[in-house]
C-alpha positions as CSV (number, residue, x, y, z in Angstrom):
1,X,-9.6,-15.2,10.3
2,X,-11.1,-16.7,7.0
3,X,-8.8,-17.0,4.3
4,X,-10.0,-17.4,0.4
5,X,-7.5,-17.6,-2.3
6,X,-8.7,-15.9,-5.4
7,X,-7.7,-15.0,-8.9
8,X,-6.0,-11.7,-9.3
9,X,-5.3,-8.6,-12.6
10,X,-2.9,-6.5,-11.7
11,X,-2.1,-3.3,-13.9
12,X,1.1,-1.6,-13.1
13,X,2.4,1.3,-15.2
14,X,5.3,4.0,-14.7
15,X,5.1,6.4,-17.5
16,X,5.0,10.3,-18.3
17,X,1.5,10.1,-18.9
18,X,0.5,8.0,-15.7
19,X,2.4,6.3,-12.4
20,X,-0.3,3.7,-11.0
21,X,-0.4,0.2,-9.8
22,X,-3.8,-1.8,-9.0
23,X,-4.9,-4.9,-8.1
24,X,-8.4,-6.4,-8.7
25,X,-9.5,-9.3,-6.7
26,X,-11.7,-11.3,-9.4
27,X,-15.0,-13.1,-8.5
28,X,-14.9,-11.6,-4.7
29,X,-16.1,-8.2,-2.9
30,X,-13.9,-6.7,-0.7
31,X,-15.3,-5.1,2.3
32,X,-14.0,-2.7,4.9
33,X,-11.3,-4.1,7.2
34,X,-10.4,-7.3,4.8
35,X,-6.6,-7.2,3.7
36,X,-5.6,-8.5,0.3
37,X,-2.2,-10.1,-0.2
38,X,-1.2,-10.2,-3.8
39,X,1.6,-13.6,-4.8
40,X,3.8,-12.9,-7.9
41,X,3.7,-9.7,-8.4
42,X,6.8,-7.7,-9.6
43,X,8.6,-5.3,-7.2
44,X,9.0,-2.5,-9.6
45,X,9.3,-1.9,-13.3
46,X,11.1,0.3,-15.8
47,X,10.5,3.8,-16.4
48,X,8.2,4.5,-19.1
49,X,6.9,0.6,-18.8
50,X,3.3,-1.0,-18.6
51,X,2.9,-4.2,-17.0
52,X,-1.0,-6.6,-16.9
53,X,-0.9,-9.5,-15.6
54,X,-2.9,-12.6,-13.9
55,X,-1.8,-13.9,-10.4
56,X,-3.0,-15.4,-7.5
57,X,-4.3,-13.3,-4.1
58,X,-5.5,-14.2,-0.4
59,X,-8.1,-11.9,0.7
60,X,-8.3,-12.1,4.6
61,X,-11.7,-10.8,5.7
62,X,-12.1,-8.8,8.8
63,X,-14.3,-9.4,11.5
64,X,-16.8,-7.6,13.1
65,X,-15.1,-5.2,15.2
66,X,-12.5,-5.1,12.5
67,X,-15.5,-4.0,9.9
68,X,-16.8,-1.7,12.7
69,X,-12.9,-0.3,13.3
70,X,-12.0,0.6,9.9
71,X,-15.9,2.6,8.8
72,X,-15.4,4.5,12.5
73,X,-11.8,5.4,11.7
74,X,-12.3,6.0,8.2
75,X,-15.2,8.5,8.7
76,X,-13.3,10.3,10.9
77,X,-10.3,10.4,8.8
78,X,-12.7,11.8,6.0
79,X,-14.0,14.6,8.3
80,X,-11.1,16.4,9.2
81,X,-10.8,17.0,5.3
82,X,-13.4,19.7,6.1
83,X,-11.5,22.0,8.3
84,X,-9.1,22.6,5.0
85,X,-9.6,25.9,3.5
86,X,-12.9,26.4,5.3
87,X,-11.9,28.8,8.7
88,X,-12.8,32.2,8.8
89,X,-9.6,34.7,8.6
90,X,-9.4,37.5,10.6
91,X,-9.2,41.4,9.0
92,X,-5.3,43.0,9.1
């Protein structure tokens, strides 16, 4: 597996208005099936803080088959979202 080392933002915030955390891998795409591992980021914050910051992260591309694995998998997770709220119901 190939292994690239790459500069990292990361945006966490825990606050009434919003409760999110992102990374975004700089200078690199990330395809389907790659893992990202981000170094130096904090393990949680305060209530009502926001946190930016720069760090470091290894982006481990996939494969192939692992490419192939996660669109198959994916597509059919997605699908099943259409059976929600879409079955006809019966008359009592």
């Amino acid at each position: 597996m190939k292994r690239i080392d790459v500069p990292c933002m990361i945006d966490i915030e825990q606050t009434p208005e919003s409760l999110h955390a992102h990374a975004i891998p700089e200078g690199i795409k990330i395809r389907p099936g790659d893992r990202v591992l981000v170094h130096g980021a904090p393990s949680h914050i305060g209530y009502g803080e926001r946190v930016s910051l720069h760090c470091t992260a290894t982006v481990i591309r996939a494969n192939a088959f692992g490419r192939f694995w996660t669109r198959a998998t994916s597509f059919l997770a997605f699908t099943a979202l259409y059976e929600v709220g879409f079955e006809r119901r019966d008359s009592v």
